[in-house]
MARROKOL-481305 format. One record per residue (C-alpha): x, y negated, z; residue number from 1; residue in three letters. Coordinates in Angstrom, 2 decimals, always signed. Last residue first. Example, Ala and Ser with C-alpha at 12.3 -4.5 7.8 and 13.67 -1.06 7.14 Angstrom:
REM MARROKOL-481305
<node><east>+13.67</east><north>+1.06</north><up>+7.14</up><nr>2</nr><rest>SER</rest></node>
<node><east>+12.30</east><north>+4.50</north><up>+7.80</up><nr>1</nr><rest>ALA</rest></node>
REM end
This chain:
REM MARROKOL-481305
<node><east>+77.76</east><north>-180.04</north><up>-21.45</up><nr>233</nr><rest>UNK</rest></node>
<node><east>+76.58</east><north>-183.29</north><up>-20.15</up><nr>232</nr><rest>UNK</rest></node>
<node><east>+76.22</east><north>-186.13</north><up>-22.96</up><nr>231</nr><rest>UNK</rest></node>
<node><east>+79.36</east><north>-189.05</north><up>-22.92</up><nr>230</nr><rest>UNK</rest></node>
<node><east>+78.26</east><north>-192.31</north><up>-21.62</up><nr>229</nr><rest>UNK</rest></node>
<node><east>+77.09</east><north>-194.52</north><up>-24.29</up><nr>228</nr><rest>UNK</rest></node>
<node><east>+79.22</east><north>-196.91</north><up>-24.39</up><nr>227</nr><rest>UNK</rest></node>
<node><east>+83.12</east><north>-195.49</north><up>-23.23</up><nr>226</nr><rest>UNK</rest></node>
<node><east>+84.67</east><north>-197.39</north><up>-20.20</up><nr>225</nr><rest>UNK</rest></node>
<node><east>+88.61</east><north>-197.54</north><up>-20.03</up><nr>224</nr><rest>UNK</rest></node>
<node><east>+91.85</east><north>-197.05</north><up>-17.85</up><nr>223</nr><rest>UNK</rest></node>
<node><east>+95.20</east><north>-197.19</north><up>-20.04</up><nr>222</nr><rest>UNK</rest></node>
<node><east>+98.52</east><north>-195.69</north><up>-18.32</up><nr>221</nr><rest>UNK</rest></node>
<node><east>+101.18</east><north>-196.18</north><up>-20.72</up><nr>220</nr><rest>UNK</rest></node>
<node><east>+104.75</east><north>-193.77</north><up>-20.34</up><nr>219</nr><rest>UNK</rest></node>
<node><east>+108.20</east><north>-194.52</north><up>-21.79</up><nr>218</nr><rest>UNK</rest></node>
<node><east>+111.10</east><north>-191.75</north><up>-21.56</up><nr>217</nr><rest>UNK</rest></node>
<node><east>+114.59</east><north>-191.87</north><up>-21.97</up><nr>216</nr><rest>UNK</rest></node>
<node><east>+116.12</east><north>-188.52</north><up>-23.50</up><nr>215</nr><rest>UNK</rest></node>
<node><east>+118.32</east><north>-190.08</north><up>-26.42</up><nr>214</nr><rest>UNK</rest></node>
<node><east>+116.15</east><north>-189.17</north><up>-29.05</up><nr>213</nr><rest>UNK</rest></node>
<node><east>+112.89</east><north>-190.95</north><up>-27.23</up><nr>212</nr><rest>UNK</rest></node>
<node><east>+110.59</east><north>-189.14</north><up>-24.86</up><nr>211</nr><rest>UNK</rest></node>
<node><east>+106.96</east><north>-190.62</north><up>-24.95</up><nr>210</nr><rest>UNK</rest></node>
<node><east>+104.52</east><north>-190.41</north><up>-22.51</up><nr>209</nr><rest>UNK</rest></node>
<node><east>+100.85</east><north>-191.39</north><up>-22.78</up><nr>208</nr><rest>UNK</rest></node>
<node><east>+98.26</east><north>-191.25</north><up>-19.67</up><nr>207</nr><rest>UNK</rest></node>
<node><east>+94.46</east><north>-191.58</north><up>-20.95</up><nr>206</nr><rest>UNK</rest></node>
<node><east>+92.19</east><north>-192.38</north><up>-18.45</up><nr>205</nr><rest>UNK</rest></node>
<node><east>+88.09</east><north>-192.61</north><up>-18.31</up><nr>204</nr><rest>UNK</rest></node>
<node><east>+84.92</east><north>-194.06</north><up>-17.28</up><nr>203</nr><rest>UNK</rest></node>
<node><east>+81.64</east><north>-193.14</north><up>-19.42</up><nr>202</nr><rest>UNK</rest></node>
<node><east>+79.43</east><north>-192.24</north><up>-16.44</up><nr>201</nr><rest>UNK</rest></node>
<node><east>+80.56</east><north>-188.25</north><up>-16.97</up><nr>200</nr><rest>UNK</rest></node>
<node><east>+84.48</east><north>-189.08</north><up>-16.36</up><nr>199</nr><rest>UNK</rest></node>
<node><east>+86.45</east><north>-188.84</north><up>-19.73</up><nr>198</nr><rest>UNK</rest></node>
<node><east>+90.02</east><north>-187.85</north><up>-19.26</up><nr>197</nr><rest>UNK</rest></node>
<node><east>+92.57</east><north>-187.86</north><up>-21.99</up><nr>196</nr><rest>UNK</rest></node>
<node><east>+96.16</east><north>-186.83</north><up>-21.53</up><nr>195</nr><rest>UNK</rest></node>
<node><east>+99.18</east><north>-188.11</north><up>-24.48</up><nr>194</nr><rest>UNK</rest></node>
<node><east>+102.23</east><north>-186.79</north><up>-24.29</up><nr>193</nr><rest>UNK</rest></node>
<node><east>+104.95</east><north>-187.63</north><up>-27.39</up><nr>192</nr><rest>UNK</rest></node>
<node><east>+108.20</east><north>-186.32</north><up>-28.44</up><nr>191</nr><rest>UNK</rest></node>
<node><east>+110.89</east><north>-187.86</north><up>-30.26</up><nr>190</nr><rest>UNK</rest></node>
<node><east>+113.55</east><north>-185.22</north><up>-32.03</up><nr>189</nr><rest>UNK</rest></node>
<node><east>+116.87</east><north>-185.25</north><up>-33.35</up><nr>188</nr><rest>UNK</rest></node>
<node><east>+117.37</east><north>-182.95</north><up>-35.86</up><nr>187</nr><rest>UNK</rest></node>
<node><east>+118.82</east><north>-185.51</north><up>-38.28</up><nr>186</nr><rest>UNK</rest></node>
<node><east>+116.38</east><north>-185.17</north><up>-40.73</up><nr>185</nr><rest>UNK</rest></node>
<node><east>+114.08</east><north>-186.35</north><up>-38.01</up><nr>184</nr><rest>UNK</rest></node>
<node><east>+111.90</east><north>-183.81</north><up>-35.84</up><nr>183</nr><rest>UNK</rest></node>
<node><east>+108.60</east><north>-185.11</north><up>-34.38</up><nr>182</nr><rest>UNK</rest></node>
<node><east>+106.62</east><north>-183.40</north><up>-32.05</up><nr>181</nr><rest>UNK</rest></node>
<node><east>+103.26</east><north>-183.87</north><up>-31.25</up><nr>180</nr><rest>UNK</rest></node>
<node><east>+101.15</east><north>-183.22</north><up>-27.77</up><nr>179</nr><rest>UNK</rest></node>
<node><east>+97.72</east><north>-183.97</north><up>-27.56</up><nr>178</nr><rest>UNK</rest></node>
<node><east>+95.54</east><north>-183.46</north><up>-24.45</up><nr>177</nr><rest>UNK</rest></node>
<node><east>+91.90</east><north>-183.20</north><up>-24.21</up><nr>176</nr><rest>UNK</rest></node>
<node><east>+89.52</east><north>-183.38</north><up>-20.93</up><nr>175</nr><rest>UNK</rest></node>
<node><east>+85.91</east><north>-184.97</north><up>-21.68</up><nr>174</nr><rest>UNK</rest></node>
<node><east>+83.97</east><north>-181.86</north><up>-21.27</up><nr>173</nr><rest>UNK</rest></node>
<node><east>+86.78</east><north>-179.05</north><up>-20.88</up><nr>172</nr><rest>UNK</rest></node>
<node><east>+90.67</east><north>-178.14</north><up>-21.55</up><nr>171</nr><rest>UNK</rest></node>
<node><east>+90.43</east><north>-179.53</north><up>-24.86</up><nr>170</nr><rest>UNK</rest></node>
<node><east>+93.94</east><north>-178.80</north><up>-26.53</up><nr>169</nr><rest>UNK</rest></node>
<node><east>+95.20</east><north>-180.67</north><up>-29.45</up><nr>168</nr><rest>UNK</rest></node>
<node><east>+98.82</east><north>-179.65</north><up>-30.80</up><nr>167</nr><rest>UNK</rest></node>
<node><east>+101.15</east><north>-181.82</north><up>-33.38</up><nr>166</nr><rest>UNK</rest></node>
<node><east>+103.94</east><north>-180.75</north><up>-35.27</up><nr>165</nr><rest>UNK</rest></node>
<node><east>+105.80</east><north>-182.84</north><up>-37.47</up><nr>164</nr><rest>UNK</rest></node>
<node><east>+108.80</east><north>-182.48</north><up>-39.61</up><nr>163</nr><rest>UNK</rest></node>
<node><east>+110.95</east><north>-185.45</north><up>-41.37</up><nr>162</nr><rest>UNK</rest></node>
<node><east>+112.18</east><north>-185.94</north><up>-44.76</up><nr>161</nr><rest>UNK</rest></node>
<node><east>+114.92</east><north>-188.17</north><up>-45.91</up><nr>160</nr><rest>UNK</rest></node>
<node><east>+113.84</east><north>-189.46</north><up>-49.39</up><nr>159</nr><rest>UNK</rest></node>
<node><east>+115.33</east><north>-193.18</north><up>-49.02</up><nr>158</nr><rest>UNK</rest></node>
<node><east>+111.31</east><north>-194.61</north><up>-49.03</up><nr>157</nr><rest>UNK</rest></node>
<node><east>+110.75</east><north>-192.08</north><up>-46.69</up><nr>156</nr><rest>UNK</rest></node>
<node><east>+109.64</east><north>-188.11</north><up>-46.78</up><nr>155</nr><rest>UNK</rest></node>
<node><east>+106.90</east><north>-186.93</north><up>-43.99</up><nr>154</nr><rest>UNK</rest></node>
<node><east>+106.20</east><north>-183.49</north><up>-43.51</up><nr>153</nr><rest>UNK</rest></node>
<node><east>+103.05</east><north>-181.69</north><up>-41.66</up><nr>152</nr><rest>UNK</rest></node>
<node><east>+102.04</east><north>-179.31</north><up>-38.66</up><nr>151</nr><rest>UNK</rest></node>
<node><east>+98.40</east><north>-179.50</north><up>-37.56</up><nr>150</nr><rest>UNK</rest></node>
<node><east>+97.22</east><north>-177.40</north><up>-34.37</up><nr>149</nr><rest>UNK</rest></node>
<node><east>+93.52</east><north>-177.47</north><up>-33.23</up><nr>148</nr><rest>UNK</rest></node>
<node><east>+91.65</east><north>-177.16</north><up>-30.34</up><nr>147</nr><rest>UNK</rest></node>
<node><east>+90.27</east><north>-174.44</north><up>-27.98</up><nr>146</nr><rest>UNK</rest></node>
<node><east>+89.90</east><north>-171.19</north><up>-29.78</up><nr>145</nr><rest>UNK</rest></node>
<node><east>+92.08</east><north>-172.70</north><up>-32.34</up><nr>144</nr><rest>UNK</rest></node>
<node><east>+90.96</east><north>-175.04</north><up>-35.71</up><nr>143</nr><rest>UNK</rest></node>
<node><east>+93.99</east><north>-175.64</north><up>-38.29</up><nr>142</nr><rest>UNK</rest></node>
<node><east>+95.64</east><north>-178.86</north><up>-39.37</up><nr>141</nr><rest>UNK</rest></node>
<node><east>+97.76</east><north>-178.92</north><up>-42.55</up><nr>140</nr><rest>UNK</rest></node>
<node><east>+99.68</east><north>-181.96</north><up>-43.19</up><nr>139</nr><rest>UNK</rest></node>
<node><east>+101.32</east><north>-183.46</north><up>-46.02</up><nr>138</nr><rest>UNK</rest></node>
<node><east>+103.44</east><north>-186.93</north><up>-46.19</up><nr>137</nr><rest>UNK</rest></node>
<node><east>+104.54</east><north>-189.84</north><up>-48.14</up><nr>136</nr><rest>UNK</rest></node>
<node><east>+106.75</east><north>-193.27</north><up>-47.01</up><nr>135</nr><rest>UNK</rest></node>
<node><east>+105.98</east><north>-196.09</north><up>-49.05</up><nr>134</nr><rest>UNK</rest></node>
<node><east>+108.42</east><north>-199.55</north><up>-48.52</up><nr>133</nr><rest>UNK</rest></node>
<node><east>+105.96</east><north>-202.62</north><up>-48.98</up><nr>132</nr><rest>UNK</rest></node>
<node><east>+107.95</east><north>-204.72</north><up>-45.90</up><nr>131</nr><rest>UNK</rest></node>
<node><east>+105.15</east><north>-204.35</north><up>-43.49</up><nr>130</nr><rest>UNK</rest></node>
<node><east>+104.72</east><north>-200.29</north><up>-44.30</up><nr>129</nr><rest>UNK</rest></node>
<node><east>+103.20</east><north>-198.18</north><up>-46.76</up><nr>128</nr><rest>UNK</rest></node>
<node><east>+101.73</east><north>-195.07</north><up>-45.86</up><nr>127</nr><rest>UNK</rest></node>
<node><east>+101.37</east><north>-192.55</north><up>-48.78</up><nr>126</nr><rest>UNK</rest></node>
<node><east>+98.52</east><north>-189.63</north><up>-48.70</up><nr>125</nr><rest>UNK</rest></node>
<node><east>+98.27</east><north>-185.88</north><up>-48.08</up><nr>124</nr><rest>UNK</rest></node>
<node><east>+95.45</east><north>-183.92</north><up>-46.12</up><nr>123</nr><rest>UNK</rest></node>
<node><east>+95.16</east><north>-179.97</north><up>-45.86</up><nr>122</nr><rest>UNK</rest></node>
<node><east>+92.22</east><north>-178.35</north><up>-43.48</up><nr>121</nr><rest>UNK</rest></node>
<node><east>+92.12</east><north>-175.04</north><up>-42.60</up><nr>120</nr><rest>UNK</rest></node>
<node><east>+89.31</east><north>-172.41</north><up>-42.99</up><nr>119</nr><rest>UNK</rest></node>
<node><east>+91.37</east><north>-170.12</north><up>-44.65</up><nr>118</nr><rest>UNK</rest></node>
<node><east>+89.78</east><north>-170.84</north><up>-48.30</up><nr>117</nr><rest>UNK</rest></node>
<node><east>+91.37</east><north>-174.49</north><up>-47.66</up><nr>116</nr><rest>UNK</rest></node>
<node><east>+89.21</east><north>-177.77</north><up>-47.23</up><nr>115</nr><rest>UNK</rest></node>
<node><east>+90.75</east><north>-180.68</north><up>-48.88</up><nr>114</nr><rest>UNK</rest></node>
<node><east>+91.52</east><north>-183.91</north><up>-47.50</up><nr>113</nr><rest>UNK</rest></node>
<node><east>+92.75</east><north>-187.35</north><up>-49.24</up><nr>112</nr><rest>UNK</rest></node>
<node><east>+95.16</east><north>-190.11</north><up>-48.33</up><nr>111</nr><rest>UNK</rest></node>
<node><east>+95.69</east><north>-194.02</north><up>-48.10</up><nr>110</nr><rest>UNK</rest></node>
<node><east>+97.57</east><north>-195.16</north><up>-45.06</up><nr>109</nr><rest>UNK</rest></node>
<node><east>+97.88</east><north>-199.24</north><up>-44.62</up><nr>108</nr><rest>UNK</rest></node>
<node><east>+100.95</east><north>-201.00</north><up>-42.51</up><nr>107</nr><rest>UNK</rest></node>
<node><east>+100.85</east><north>-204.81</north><up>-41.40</up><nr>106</nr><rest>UNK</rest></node>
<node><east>+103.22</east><north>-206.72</north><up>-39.79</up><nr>105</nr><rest>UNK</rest></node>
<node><east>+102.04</east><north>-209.54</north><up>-37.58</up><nr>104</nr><rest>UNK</rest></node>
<node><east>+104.13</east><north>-209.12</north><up>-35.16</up><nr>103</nr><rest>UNK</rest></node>
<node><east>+101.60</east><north>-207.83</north><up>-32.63</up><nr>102</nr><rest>UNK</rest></node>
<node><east>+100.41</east><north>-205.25</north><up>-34.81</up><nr>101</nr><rest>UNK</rest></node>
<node><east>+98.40</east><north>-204.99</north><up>-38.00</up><nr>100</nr><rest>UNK</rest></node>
<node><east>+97.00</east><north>-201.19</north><up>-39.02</up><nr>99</nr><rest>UNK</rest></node>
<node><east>+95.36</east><north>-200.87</north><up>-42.36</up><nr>98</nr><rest>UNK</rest></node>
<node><east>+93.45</east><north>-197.38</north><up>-42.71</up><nr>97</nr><rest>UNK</rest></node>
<node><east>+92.03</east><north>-195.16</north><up>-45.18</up><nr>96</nr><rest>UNK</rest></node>
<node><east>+91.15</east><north>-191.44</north><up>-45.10</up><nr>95</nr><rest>UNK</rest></node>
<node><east>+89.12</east><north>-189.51</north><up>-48.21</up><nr>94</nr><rest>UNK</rest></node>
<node><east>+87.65</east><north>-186.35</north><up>-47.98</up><nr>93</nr><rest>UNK</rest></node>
<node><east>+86.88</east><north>-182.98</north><up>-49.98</up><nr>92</nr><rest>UNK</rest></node>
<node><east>+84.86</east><north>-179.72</north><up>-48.99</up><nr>91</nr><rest>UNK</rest></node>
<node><east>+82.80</east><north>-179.91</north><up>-52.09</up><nr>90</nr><rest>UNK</rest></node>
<node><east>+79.49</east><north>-179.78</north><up>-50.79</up><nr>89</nr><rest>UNK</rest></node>
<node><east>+80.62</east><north>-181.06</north><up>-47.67</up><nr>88</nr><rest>UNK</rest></node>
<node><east>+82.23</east><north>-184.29</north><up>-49.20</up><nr>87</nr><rest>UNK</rest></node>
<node><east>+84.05</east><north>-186.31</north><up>-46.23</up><nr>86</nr><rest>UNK</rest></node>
<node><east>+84.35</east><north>-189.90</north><up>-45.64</up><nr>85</nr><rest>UNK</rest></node>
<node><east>+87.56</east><north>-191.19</north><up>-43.38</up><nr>84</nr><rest>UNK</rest></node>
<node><east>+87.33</east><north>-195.30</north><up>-42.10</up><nr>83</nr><rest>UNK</rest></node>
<node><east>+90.16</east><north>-197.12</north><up>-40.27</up><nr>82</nr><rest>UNK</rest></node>
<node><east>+90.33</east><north>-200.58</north><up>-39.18</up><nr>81</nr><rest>UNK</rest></node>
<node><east>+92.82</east><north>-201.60</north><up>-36.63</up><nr>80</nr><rest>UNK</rest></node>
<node><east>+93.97</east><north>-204.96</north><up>-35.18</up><nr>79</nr><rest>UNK</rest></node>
<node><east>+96.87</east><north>-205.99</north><up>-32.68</up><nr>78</nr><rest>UNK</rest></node>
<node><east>+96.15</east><north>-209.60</north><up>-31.21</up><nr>77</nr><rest>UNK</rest></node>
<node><east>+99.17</east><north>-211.79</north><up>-29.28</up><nr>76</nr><rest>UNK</rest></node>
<node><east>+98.29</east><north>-213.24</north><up>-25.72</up><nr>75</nr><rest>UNK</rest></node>
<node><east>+101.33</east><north>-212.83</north><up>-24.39</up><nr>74</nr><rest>UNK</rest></node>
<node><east>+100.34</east><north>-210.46</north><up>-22.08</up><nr>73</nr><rest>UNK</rest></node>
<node><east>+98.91</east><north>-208.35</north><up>-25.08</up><nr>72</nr><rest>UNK</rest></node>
<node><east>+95.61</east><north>-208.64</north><up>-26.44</up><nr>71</nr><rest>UNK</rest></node>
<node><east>+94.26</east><north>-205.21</north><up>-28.83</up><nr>70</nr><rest>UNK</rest></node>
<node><east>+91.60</east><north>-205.22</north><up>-31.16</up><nr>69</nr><rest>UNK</rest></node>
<node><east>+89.55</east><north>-202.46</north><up>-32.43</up><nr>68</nr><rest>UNK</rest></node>
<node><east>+87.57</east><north>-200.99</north><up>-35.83</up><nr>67</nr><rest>UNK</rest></node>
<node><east>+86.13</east><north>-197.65</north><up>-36.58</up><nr>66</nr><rest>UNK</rest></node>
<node><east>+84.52</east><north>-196.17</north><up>-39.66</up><nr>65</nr><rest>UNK</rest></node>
<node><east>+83.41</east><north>-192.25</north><up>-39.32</up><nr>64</nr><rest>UNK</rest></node>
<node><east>+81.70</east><north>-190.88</north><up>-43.23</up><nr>63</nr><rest>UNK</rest></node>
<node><east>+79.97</east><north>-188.14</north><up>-44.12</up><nr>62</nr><rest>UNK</rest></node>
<node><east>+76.93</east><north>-187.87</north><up>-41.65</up><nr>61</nr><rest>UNK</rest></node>
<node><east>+77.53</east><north>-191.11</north><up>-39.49</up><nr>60</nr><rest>UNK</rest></node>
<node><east>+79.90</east><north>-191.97</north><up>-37.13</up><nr>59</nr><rest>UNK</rest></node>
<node><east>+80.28</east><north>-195.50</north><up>-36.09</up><nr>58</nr><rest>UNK</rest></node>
<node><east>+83.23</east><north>-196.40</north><up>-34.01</up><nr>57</nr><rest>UNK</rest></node>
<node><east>+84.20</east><north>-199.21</north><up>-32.15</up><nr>56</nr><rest>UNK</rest></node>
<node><east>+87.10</east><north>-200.74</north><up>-29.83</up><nr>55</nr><rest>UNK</rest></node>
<node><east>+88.25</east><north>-202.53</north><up>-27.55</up><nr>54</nr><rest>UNK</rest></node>
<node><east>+91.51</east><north>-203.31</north><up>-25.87</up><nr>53</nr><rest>UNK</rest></node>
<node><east>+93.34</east><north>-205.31</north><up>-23.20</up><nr>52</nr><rest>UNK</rest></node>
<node><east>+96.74</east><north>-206.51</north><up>-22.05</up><nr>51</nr><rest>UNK</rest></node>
<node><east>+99.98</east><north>-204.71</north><up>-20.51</up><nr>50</nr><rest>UNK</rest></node>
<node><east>+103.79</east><north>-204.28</north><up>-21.32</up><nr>49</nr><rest>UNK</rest></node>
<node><east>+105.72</east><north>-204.24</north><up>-18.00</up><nr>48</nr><rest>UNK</rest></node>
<node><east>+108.58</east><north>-201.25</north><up>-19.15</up><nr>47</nr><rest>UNK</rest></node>
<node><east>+106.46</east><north>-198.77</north><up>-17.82</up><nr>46</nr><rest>UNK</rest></node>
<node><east>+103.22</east><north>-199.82</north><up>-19.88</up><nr>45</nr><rest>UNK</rest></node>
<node><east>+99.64</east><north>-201.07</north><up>-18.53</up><nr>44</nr><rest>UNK</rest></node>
<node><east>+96.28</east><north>-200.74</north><up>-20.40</up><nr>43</nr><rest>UNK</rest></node>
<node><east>+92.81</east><north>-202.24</north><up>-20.42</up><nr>42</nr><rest>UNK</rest></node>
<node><east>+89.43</east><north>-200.94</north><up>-21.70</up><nr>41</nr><rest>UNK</rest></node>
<node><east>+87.04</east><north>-201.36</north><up>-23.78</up><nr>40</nr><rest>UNK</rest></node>
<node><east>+85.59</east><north>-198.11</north><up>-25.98</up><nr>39</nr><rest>UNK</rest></node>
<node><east>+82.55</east><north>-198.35</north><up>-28.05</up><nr>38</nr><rest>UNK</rest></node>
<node><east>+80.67</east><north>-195.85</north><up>-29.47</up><nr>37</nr><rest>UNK</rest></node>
<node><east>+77.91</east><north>-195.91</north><up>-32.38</up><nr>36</nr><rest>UNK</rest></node>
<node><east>+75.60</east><north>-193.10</north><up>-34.11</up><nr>35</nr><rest>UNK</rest></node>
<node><east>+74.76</east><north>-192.12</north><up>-37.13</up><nr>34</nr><rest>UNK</rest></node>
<node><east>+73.29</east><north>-187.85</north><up>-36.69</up><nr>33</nr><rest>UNK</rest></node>
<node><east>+75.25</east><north>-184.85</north><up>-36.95</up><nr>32</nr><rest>UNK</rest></node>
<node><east>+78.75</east><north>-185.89</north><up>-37.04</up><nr>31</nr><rest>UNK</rest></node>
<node><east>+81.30</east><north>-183.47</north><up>-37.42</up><nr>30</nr><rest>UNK</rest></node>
<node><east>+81.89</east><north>-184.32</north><up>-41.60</up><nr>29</nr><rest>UNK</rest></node>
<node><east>+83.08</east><north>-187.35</north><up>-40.53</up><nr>28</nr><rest>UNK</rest></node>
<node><east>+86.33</east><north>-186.04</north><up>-38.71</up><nr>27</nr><rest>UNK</rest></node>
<node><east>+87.52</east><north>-186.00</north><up>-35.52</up><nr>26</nr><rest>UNK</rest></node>
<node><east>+91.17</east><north>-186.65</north><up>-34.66</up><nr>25</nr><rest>UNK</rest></node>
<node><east>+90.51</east><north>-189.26</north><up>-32.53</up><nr>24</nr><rest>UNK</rest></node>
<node><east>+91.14</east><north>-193.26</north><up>-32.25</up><nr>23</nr><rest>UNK</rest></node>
<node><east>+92.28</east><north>-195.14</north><up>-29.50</up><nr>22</nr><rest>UNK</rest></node>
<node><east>+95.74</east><north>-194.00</north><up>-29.14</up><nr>21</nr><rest>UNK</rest></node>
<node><east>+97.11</east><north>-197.64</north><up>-28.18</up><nr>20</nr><rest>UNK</rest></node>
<node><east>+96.73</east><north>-198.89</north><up>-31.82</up><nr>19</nr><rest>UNK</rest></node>
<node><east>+97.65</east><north>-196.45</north><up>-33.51</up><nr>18</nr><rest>UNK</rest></node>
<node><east>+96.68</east><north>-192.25</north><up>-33.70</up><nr>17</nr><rest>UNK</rest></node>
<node><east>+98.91</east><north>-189.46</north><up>-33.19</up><nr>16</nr><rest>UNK</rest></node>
<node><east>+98.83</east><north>-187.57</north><up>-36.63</up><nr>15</nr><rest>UNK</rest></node>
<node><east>+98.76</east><north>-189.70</north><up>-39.74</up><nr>14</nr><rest>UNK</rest></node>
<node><east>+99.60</east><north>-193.45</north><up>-38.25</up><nr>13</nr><rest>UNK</rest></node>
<node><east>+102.02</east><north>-191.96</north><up>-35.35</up><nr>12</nr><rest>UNK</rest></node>
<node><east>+103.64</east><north>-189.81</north><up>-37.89</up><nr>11</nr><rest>UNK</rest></node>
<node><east>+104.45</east><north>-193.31</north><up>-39.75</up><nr>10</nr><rest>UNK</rest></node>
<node><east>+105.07</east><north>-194.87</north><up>-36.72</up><nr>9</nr><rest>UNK</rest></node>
<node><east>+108.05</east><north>-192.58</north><up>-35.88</up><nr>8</nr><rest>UNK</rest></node>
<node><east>+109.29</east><north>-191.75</north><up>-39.03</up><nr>7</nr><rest>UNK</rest></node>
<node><east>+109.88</east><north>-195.24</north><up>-39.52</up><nr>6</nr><rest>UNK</rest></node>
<node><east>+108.43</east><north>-197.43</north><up>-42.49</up><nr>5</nr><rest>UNK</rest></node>
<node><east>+110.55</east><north>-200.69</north><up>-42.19</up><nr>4</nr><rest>UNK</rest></node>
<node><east>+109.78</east><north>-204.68</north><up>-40.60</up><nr>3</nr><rest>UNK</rest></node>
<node><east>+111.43</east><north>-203.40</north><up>-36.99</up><nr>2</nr><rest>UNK</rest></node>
<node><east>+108.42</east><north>-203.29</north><up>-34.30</up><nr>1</nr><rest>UNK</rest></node>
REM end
């Protein structure tokens, strides 16, 4: 990963997830009751990349915290910890994460949440990358009949301001896929694929494809066990 704030991995850190997609879009204020899942899995790239993962999060009423570690074939670490409260009462939040890959580099996100009168939910924050250059953004994400859709802006260090949009659909128990696009002030575009399936006994697959400017496309198969096994429907 170059030592700068793209547009890439800074949408990647607000809207797609890091650290091999582990970590959801849910939010604090969803859990009912504390309780703790773990993923471990393993995960294989098209250009060769491979290694293994795990990870944990601990959802309790107002606040989510998660933690994971990733081993390449090389035997390098990734690690990500990430925690998001949220106010009810007040219909406010916090997010926080520091992200350090493979390299070494590290990147942190610091933001807040706000409820709107619509229903929707508006988040802003700074990301600041390995070298200390700050990138900001805004996002709104809104609930549909079967997901949610969040479109958002992210401005660089240099001021050049990108557009993302980013679409969740949960085609059943254990069945959500996640599409984003993002749009650089150039108009060139990068899109991203990512397919979730989570078998009843707590097996699973994601599949994650990503189509670069120029039209090439990378894809990451990942094949994990979730403790506890999901509920039924």
């Amino acid at each position: 990963m170059k030592n700068r704030v793209s547009f890439k991995l800074v949408s990647a850190v607000i809207l797609t997830g890091v650290f091999l997609a582990l970590f959801g879009s849910a939010r604090a204020a969803q859990a009912k009751a504390p309780h703790t899942k773990t993923h471990t899995g393993t995960y294989q790239g098209s250009k060769g990349n491979s290694g293994t993962y795990s990870s944990t999060a601990t959802r309790a009423p107002g606040e989510t915290t998660r933690s994971g570690t990733a081993t390449n074939q090389a035997g390098q670490t990734a690690t990500h910890t990430a925690d998001r409260t949220w106010d009810k009462s007040t219909g406010t939040g916090t997010v926080s994460s520091s992200t350090t890959g493979f390299n070494g580099g590290t990147t942190t996100r610091t933001g807040t949440t706000v409820k709107n009168a619509d229903g929707s939910v508006s988040g802003q924050g700074t990301v600041t990358g390995p070298n200390g250059k700050t990138s900001t953004y805004a996002e709104t994400t809104t609930k549909t009949a079967n997901g949610s859709t969040t479109t958002g802006t992210i401005t660089n260090a240099n001021g050049k301001t990108a557009t993302v949009d980013s679409t969740v659909t949960k085609a059943g128990p254990g069945d959500v896929t996640r599409d984003t696009t993002v749009t650089g002030p150039n108009g060139k575009t990068t899109d991203k694929a990512v397919s979730t399936k989570v078998n009843p006994d707590g097996t699973g697959t994601r599949v994650i494809e990503v189509t670069k400017p120029d039209g090439t496309t990378e894809t990451r198969t990942e094949t994990f066990t979730v403790t506890p096994a999901p509920k039924g429907p």
